[in-house]
C-alpha positions, 0 to 999 in steps of 0.5 A: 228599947222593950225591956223584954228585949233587955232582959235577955241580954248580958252586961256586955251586949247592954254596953253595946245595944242599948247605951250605944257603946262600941266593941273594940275593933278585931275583937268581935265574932263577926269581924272575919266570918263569911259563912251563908246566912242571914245577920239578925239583930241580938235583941230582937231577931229582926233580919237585918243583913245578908251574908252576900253584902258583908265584905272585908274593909279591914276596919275591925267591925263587920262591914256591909254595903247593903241592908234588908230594906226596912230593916234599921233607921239612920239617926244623927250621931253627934257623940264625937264632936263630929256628925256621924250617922247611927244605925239602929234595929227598926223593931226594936231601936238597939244600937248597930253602929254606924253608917258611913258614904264616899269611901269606895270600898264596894261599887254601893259606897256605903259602909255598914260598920256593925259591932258583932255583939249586936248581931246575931247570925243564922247559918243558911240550911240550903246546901 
């Protein structure tokens, strides 16, 4: 990650974004919040979600079953002794969460499992 990017960032939000931690669940910002808007990446700005494909999956994190095309890349996540898929910012590599399939929450199938603390969210102006 761009040490400009880190630079900005508090002790938590490196925990998170940049040596892969985790929030631990219910405790983030975004976990029940359902304004209009756009979620960017905290470290960067990058667009990475919109407001209409974030849903509830009683999980603790906030839950997406769509990202902004290009906006992350999927990784191999060995960490549990299990494989998992990671997700991370395509500008600038911060850490997401991860990705999850097959669990039928949405007609998609997919769940983006996100900490809070790597988002950032812009509230839509439109009214």
């Amino acid at each position: 990650m761009n040490k400009d990017f880190i630079n900005k960032l508090t002790e938590k939000e490196i925990e998170i974004i940049v040596k892969k931690g985790t929030e631990r669940p219910f405790s983030g910002k975004y976990n029940d919040f359902y304004e209009k808007g756009l979620y960017v990446c905290k470290a960067c700005e990058n667009p990475l979600f919109k407001s209409e494909d974030k849903f509830d999956s009683s999980c603790g994190w906030p839950s997406f079953d769509n990202e902004i095309k290009g906006a992350i890349k999927k990784i191999p996540d060995c960490s549990l002794e299990r494989i998992r898929t990671e997700i991370i910012c395509a500008n600038c590599n911060g850490h997401l969460g991860h990705v999850f399939e097959g669990e039928n929450f949405t007609e998609k199938n997919i769940r983006h499992c996100v900490n809070s603390i790597s988002l950032k969210f812009i509230k839509n102006e439109k009214k």
